[in-house]
C-alpha positions in Angstrom: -93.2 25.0 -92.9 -89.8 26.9 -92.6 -87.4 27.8 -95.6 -84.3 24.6 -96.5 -82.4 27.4 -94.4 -83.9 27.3 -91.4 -84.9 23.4 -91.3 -80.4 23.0 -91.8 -80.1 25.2 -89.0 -82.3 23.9 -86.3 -81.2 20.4 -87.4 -77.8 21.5 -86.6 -78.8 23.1 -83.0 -81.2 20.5 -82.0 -80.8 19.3 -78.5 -81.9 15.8 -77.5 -85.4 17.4 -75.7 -86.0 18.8 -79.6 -85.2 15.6 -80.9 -87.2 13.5 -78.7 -89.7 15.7 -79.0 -89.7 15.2 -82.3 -89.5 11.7 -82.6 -92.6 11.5 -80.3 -94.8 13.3 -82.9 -93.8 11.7 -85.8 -94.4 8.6 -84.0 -98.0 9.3 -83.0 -98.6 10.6 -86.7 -97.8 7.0 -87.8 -100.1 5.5 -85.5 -102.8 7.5 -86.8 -101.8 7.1 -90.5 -101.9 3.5 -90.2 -105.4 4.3 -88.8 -106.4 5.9 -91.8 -106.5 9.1 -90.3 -104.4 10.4 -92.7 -105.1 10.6 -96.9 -102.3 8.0 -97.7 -103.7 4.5 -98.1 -101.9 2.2 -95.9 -102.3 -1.6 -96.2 -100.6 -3.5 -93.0 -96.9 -2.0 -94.3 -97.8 -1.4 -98.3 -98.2 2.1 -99.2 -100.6 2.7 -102.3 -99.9 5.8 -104.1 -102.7 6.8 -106.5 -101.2 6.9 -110.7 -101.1 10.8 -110.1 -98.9 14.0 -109.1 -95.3 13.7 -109.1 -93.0 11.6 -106.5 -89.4 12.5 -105.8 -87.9 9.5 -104.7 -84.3 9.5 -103.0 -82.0 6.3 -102.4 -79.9 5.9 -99.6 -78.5 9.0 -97.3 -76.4 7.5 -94.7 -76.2 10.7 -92.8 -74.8 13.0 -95.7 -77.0 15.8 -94.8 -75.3 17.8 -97.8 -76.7 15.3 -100.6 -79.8 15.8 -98.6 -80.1 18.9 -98.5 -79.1 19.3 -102.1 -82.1 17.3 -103.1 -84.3 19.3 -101.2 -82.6 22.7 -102.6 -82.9 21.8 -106.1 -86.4 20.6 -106.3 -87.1 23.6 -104.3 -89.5 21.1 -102.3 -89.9 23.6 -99.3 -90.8 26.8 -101.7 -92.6 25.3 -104.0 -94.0 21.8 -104.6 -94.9 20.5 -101.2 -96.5 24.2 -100.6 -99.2 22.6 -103.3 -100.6 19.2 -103.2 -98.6 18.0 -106.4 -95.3 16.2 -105.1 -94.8 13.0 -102.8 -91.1 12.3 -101.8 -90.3 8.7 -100.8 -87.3 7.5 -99.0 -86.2 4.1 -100.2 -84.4 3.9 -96.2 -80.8 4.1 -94.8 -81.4 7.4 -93.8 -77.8 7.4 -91.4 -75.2 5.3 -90.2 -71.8 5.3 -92.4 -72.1 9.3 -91.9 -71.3 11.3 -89.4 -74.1 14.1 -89.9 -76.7 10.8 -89.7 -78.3 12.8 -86.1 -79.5 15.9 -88.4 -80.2 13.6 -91.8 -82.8 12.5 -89.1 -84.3 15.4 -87.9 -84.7 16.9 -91.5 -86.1 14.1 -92.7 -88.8 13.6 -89.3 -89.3 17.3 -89.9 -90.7 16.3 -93.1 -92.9 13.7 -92.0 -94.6 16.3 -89.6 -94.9 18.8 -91.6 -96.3 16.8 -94.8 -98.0 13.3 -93.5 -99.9 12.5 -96.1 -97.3 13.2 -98.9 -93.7 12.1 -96.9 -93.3 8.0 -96.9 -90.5 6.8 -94.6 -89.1 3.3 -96.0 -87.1 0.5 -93.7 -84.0 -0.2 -94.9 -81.4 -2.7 -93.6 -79.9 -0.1 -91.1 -83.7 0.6 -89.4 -84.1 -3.5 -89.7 -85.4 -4.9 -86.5 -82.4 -5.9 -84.1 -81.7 -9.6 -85.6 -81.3 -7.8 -89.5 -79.6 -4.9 -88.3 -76.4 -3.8 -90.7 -73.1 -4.1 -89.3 -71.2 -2.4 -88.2 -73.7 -0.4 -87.1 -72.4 3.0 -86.2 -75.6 5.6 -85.4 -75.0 5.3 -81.8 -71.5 6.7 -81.7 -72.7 9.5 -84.2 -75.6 9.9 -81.7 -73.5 10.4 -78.6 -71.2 13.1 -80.7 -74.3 15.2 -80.8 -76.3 14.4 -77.7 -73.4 13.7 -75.3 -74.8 11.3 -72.1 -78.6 11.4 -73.6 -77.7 9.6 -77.3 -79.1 6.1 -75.6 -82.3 7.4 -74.5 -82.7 9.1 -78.1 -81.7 6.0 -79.8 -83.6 4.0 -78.0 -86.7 6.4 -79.2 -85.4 5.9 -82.7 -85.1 2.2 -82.7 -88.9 2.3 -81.5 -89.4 4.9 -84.4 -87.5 2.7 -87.0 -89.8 -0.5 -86.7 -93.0 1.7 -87.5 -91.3 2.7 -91.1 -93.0 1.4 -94.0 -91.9 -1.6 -96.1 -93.1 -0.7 -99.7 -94.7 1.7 -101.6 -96.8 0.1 -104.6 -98.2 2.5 -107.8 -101.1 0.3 -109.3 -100.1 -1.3 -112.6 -97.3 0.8 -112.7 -93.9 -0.4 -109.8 -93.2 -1.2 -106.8 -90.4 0.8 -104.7 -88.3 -0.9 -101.5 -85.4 -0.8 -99.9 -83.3 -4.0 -101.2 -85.0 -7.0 -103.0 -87.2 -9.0 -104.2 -89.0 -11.6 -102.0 -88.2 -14.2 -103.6 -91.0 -17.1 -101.9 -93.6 -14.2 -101.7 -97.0 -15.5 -103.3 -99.3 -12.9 -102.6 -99.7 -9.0 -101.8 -100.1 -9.4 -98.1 -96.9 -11.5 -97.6 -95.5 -8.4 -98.8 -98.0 -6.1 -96.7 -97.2 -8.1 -93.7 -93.7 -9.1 -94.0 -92.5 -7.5 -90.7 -95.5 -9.2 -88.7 -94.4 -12.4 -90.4 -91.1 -12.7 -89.4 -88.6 -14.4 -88.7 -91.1 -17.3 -89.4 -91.2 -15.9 -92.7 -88.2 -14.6 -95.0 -89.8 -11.8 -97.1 -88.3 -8.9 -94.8 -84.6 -10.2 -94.4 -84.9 -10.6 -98.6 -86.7 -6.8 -99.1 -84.4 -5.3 -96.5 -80.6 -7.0 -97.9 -81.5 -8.7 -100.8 -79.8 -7.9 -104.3 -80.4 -8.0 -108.0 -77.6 -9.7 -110.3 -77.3 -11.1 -114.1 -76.7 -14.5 -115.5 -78.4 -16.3 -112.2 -81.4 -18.5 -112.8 -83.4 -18.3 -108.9 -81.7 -17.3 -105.9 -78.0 -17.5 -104.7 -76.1 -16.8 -101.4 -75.2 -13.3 -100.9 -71.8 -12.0 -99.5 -73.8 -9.7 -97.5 -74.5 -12.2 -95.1 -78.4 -12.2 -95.1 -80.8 -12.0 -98.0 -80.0 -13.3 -101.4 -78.9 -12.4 -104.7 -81.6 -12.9 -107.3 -82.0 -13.2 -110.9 -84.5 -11.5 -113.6 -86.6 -14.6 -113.4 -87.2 -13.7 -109.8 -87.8 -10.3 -110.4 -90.3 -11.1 -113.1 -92.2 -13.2 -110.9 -92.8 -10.9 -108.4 -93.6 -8.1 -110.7 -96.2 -9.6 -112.4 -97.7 -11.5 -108.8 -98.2 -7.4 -108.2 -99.4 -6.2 -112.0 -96.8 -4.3 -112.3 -94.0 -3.6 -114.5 -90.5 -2.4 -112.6 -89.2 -1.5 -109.5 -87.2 0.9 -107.8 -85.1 -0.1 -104.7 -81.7 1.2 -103.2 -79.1 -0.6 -101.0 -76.7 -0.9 -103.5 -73.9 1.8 -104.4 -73.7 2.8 -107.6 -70.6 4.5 -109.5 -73.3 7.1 -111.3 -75.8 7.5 -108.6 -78.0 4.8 -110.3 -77.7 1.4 -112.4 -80.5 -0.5 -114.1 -80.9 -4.9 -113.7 -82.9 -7.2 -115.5 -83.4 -5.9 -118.5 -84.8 -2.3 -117.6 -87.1 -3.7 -115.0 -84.7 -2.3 -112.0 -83.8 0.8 -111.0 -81.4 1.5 -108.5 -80.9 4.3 -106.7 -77.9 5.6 -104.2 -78.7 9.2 -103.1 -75.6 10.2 -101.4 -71.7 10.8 -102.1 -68.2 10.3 -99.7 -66.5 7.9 -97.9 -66.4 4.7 -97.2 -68.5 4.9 -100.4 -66.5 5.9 -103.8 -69.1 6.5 -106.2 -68.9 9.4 -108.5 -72.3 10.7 -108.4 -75.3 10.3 -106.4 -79.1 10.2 -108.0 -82.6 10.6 -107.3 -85.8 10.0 -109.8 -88.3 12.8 -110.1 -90.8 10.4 -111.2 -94.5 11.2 -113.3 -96.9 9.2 -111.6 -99.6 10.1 -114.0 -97.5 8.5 -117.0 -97.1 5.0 -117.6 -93.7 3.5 -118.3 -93.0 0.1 -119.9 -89.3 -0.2 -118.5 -86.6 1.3 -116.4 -84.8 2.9 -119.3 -87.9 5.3 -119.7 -87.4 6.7 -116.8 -83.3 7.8 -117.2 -84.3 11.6 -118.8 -85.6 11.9 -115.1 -82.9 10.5 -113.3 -80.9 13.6 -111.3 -77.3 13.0 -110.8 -75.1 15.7 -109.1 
C-alpha cells in the first residue's frame, strides 16, 4: 500500500480512466465479498464483525479530504495498523457531496477498499441512497465535472452503480450496531435489517436507517423536518437494540457542534467526521473503538472519542 503522501497525491491527479478504473475493482471486490470470498462475514447487507481487534470508525466526510486525511495521518493507519491484521475502519457513509474535494474523498477511500477488503466496510448513507432517497440538493455531480471535465457523467454514473452495493450496517455481537441514520423503527427481526435495500420501497427500514434521527422527550416516532425518515424516541431505540442483543449504537447523519453527541441515555453515539461550511460545528470526531471490550453505554466509550 503506498504512504498517506502518496495516496493524497494520486487522488489529487487522478484522471477519470484512474478513477473508473478504480471504481471497477472495488466493484468486483464487493461482488466477491458478498460471496464469501473474502474473511468479512456478510449477511444480505449486515456486516458481522467478530468481538476482537480494534475498529476506527469515522462519521460523515462530505468531501473534506483534509478531515480525512487527518484521520488517516493520526492513526498512522497506512504505516502502521492496517500493515498488521489488528484494525478495521468503518465508514458510517456520506462520503462527498456538500464538499468540493468529495471526487478525491472518493478515491482515497476506494483505495482503501482495494487495498484492505477484508478489514475496510463502506456504509450507505442518505447521499449514496438509491435515486428515490437521494439527499438534496444533491451536489456530487457538479463537483465531479470540476475534476473530470465532459467525462464526470460516465464516472458518476459508475459511482451511482458503486453506491447501491455499499453496506447497510455493521453489527458487533452482544456488543452495537453501527449505521448511517436511524433506527428502523417497524423492523422485527435481523433480516429486515439484513435485507432492507432488497425490501424497499415496499418496506420502510432503509428510508428510516438512511434519514432517520434520534431525539428526547418523544414516546414512538414523529415526522422529521428532513423530509423522509422519522424522528425517534429512546423507546424506539431500546426496542431495536435489544431485538439485536445488543446494547448501543453508533450512527452519523447528524452534525454535531463537538464532533459527537450522545441520545437516549448513553445508548447513542453520534458521530460527524468532518469540519467547514455549510456546516458550523467546532470540531469533528471519530471513535477508535476496542472491540475485544465490552461496554454497557455510550458514555464508556467518550475517553476514545478523537476530536480535532
Amino acid at each position: 500500500m503506498k504512504t498517506l503522501s502518496e495516496l493524497a497525491e494520486e487522488a489529487t491527479n487522478t484522471d477519470s480512466k484512474s478513477f473508473s478504473s478504480l471504481i471497477t475493482r472495488v466493484s468486483e471486490l464487493l461482488s466477491k465479498e458478498k460471496e464469501g470470498q473474502w474473511k468479512l462475514r456478510v449477511t444480505g447487507r449486515l456486516v458481522h464483525l467478530p468481538p476482537s481487534r480494534e475498529a476506527i470508525v469515522v462519521g460523515d466526510i462530505h468531501g473534506d479530504v483534509e478531515s480525512l486525511e487527518h484521520i488517516l495521518r493520526e492513526e498512522r493507519l497506512l504505516e502502521e495498523k492496517m500493515k498488521g491484521d489488528e484494525t478495521y475502519i468503518v465508514f458510517l457513509g456520506d462520503y462527498g457531496d456538500r464538499g468540493p474535494a468529495s471526487a478525491e474523498v472518493f478515491y482515497i477511500v476506494l483505495s482503501l477498499k482495494e487495498a484492505f477488503p477484508d478489514r475496510v466496510i463502506l456504509l450507505q448513507g442518505n447521499h449514496e441512497g438509491p435515486e428515490d432517497l437521494l439527499a438534496h440538493p444533491h451536489d456530487l455531480p457538479y463537483h465531479l465535472q470540476r475534476k473530470f471535465g465532459s467525462d464526470w457523467r460516465s464516472i458518476y454514473a459508475e459511482l451511482s452503480t458503486l453506491f447501491r452495493r455499499f453496506y447497510t450496517a455493521v453489527l458487533v455481537e452482544n456488543q452495537c450496531i453501527m449505521i448511517h441514520g436511524g433506527v428502523p423503527s417497524k423492523a422485527k427481526t435481523i433480516e429486515d435489517l439484513a435485507q432492507a435495500y432488497e425490501k424497499h420501497p415496499a418496506e420502510p427500514h432503509l428510508e428510516e436507517i438512511l434519514w432517520s434521527d434520534p431525539v428526547e422527550d418523544i414516546v414512538g416516532t414523529r415526522y422529521s423536518p428532513r423530509g423522509a425518515g422519522q424522528l425517534f424516541g429512546k423507546d424506539v431505540t431500546e426496542a431495536f437494540l435489544s431485538m439485536l442483543s445488543v446494547k448501543y449504537m453508533i450512527r452519523g447523519h447528524q452534525p454535531a457542534r463537538e464532533g459527537f453527541k450522545v441520545n437516549h441515555d448513553g445508548k447513542v453515539l453520534t458521530l460527524f467526521s468532518r469540519k467547514g461550511s455549510p456546516y458550523f460545528n467546532v470540531k469533528a470526531a471519530y471513535l477508535k473503538l476496542d472491540l475485544a471490550k465490552n461496554y454497557d453505554s455510550v458514555w464508556q466509550l467518550t475517553p476514545f472519542i478523537r476530536q480535532f
